[in-house]
C-alpha positions as CSV (number, residue, x, y, z in Angstrom):
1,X,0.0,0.0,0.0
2,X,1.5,3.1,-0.8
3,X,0.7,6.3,1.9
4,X,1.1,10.0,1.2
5,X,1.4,12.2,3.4
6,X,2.3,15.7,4.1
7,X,5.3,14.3,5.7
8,X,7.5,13.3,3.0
9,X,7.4,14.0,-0.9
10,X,8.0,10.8,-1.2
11,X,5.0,8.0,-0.3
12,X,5.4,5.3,2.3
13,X,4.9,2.3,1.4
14,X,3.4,-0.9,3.7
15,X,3.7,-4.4,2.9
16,X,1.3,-6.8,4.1
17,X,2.1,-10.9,3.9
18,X,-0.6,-13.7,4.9
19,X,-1.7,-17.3,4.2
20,X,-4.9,-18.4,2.9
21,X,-5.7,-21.6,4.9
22,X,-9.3,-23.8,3.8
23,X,-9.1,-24.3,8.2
24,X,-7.7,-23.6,11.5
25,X,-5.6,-26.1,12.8
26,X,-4.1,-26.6,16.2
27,X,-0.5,-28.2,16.0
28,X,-0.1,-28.0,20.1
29,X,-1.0,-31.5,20.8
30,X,1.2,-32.9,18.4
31,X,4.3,-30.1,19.5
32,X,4.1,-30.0,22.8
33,X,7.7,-28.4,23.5
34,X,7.0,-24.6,23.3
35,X,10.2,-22.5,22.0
36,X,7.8,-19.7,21.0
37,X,7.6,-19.2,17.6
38,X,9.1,-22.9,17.5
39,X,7.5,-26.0,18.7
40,X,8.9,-29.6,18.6
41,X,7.8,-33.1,19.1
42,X,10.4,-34.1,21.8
43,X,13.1,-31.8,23.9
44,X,14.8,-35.6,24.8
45,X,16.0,-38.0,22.1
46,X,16.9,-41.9,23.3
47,X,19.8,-43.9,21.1
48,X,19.0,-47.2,22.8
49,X,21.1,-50.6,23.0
50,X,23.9,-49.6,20.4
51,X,26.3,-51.7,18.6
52,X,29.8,-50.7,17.3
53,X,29.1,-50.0,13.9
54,X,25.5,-49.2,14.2
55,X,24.5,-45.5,13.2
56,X,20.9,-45.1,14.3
57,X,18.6,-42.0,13.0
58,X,16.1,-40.1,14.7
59,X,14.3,-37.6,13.2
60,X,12.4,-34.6,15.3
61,X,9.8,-32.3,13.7
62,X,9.9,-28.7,14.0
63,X,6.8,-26.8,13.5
64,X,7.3,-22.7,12.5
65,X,4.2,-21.3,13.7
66,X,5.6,-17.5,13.2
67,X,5.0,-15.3,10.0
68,X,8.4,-15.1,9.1
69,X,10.8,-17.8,7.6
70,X,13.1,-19.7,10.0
71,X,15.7,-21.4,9.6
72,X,16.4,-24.4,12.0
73,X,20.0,-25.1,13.2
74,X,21.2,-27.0,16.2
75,X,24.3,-25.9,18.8
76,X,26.4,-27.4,20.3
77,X,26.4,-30.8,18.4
78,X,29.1,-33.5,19.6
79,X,31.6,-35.0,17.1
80,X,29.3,-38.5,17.1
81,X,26.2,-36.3,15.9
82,X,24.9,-35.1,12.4
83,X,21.9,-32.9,11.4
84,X,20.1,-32.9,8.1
85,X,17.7,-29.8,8.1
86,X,14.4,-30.2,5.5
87,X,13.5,-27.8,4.3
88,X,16.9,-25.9,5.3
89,X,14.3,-22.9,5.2
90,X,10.8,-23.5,6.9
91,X,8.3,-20.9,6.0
92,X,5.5,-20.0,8.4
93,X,3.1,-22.0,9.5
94,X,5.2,-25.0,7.8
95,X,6.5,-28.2,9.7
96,X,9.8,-29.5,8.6
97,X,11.9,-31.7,10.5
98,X,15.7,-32.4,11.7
99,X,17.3,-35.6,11.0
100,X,19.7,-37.0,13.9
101,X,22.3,-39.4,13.2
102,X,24.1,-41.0,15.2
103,X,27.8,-42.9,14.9
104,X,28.4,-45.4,17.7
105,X,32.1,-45.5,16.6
106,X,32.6,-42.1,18.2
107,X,31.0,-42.7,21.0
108,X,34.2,-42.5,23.7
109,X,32.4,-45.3,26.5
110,X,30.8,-48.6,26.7
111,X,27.2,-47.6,28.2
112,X,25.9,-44.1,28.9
113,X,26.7,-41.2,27.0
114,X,25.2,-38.1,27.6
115,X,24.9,-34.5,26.2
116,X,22.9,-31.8,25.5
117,X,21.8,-29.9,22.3
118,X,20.3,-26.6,21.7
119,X,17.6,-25.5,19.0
120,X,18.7,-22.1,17.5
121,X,15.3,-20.1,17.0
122,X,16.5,-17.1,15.4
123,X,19.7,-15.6,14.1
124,X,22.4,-15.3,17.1
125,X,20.5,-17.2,20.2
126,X,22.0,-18.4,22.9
127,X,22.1,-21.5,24.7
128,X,19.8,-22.0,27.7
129,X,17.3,-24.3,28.8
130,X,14.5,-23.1,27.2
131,X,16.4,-24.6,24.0
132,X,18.0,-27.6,25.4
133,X,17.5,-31.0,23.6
134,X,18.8,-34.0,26.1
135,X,20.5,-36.9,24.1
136,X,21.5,-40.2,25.3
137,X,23.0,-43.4,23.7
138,X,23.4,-46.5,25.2
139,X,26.5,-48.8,23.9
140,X,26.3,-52.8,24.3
141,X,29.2,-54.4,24.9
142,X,30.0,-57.1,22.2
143,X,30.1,-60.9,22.6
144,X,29.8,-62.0,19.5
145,X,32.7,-64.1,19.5
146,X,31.8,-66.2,22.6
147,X,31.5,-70.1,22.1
148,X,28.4,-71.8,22.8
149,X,31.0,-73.8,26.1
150,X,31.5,-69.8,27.1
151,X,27.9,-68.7,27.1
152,X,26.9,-72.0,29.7
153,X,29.7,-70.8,32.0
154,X,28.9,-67.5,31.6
155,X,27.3,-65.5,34.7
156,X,23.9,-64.5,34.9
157,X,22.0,-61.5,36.4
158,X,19.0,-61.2,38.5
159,X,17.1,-58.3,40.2
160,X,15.0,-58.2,42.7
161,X,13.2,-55.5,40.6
162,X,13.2,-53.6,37.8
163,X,10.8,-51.3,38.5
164,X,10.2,-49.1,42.1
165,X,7.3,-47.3,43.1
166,X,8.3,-44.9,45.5
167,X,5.9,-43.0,48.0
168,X,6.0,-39.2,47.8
169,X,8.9,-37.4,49.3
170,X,6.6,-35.2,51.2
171,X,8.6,-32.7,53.2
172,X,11.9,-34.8,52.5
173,X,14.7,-33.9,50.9
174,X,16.1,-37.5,49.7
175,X,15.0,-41.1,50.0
176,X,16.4,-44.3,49.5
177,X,15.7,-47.7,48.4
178,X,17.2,-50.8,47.9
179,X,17.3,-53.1,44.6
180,X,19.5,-56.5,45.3
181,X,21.5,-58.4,42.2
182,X,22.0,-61.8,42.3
183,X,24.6,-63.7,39.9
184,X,22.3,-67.1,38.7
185,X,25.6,-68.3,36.7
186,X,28.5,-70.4,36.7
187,X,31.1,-67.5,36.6
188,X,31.7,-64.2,38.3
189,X,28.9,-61.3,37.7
190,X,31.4,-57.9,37.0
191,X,29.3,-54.7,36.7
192,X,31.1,-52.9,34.3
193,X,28.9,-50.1,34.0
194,X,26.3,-48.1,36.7
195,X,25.4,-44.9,35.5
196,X,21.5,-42.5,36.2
197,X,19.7,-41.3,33.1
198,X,18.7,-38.4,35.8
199,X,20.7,-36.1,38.2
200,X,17.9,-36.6,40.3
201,X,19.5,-40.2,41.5
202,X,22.9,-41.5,43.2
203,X,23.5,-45.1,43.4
204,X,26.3,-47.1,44.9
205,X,26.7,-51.0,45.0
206,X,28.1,-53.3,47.5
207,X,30.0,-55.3,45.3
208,X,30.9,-54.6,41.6
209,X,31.9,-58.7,41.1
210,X,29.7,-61.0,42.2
211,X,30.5,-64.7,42.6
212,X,28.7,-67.6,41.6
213,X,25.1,-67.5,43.8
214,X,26.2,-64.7,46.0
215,X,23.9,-61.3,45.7
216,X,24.8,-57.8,46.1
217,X,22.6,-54.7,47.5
218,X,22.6,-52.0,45.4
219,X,21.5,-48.6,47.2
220,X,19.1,-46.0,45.0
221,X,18.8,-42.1,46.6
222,X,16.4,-39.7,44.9
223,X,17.1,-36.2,45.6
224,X,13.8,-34.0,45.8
225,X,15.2,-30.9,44.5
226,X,16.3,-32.1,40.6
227,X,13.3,-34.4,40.0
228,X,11.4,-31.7,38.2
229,X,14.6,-29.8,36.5
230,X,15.7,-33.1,34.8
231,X,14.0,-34.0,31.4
232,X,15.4,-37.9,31.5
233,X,13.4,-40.2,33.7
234,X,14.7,-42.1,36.8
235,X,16.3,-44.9,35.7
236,X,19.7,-46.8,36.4
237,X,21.4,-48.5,33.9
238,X,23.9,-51.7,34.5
239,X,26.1,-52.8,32.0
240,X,27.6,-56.5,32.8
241,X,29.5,-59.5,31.6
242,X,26.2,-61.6,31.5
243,X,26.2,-62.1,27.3
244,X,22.7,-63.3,27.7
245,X,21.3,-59.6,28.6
246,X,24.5,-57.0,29.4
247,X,22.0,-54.1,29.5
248,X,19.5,-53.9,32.6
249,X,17.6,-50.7,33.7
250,X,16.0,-50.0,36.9
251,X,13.0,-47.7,37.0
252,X,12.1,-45.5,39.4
253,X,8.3,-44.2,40.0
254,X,7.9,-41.3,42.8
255,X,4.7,-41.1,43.2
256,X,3.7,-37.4,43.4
């Protein structure tokens, strides 16, 4: 539109942009991670029971619900990650989406690796946790080359459970509860591996290699004050020398 005025000799001009849509629709069930003029599909992104070799994909979807095109670009990604962005340009209104890949040959550890990632939403943001996008990958250790002979001697592990329900924490500040692991095999149980998914949790273990029949307590603390800041949920993750299932995670439920 072009405005003259007694201003200027010259006119001003205003430029007007919309979309034409046949109906309304509402994207906030299927986004639910609000970024402002950004929503996603997920803030935390799971690369579960890894093999060297393997390179998993995960794709998120970004939905621009501003006027103005955005272009999507991701911070702070670790050598072992890659992101394809399509459209590289998402108009408004448009959903487009972010393709994660993953090499488990750069990962630096057997078991739990994690990082955080963060979702640019405009030219020059910074990193907070408005942004952040939790990753985690779990590597398996490989036994592969085991005889049939080594996999009947080969220790075995059970747990009292693998999932907790905990009663509220109430006024309390921390609780604790205890999960037991018993070696069922014919050769010592080593935990190689005990990590949390959430700072919300400590652990600590008895004994990290169990003999034949023997059992170990494993001690679980929940600290109060991180269970709502962390996006992972409570779990602790064992990795062990049992080729019949290395990986075992305990779940934790606070009840709220």
């Amino acid at each position: 539109i072009e405005v003259y005025s007694n201003a200027s000799d010259k006119p001003t001009y205003l430029h007007f942009q919309g979309r034409v849509v046949t109906k309304v629709t509402d994207f906030t069930g299927a986004f639910p991670i609000d970024l402002g003029d950004v929503r996603l599909t997920q803030d935390n992104v799971e690369f579960d029971d890894l093999n060297i070799g393997d390179k998993p994909i995960v794709e998120l979807q970004v939905l621009n619900v501003g006027r103005s095109a955005y272009k999507p670009r991701l911070m702070h990604l670790p050598s072992y990650l890659t992101a394809q962005y399509v459209p590289e340009v998402l108009a408004g209104g448009r959903i487009g989406k972010i393709i994660l890949t993953l090499d488990s040959e750069k990962l630096n550890r057997m078991g739990l690796t994690q990082t955080s990632i963060y979702l640019s939403r405009k030219e020059g943001d910074r990193v907070s946790e408005e942004n952040e996008i939790a990753i985690s990958a779990v590597l398996l250790p490989d036994f592969s080359s085991l005889t049939t002979k080594e996999r009947l001697l080969a220790p075995r592990m059970e747990l009292s459970n693998e999932e907790v329900d905990m009663e509220p924490m109430g006024r309390k500040k921390k609780k604790t509860v205890d999960v037991y692991i018993k070696n069922s095999g014919q050769s010592p149980l080593n935990i190689n591996t005990l990590q949390v998914f959430n700072k919300a949790l400590s652990v600590s273990l008895s004994d990290k290699s169990i003999e034949p029949g023997r059992v170990a307590r494993m001690k679980v603390t929940v600290r109060a004050d991180f269970i709502e800041k962390e996006k992972s949920a409570l779990r602790v993750l064992l990795i062990s020398n049992d080729p019949h299932n290395p990986k075992r995670v305990i779940t934790i439920n606070v009840k709220p």
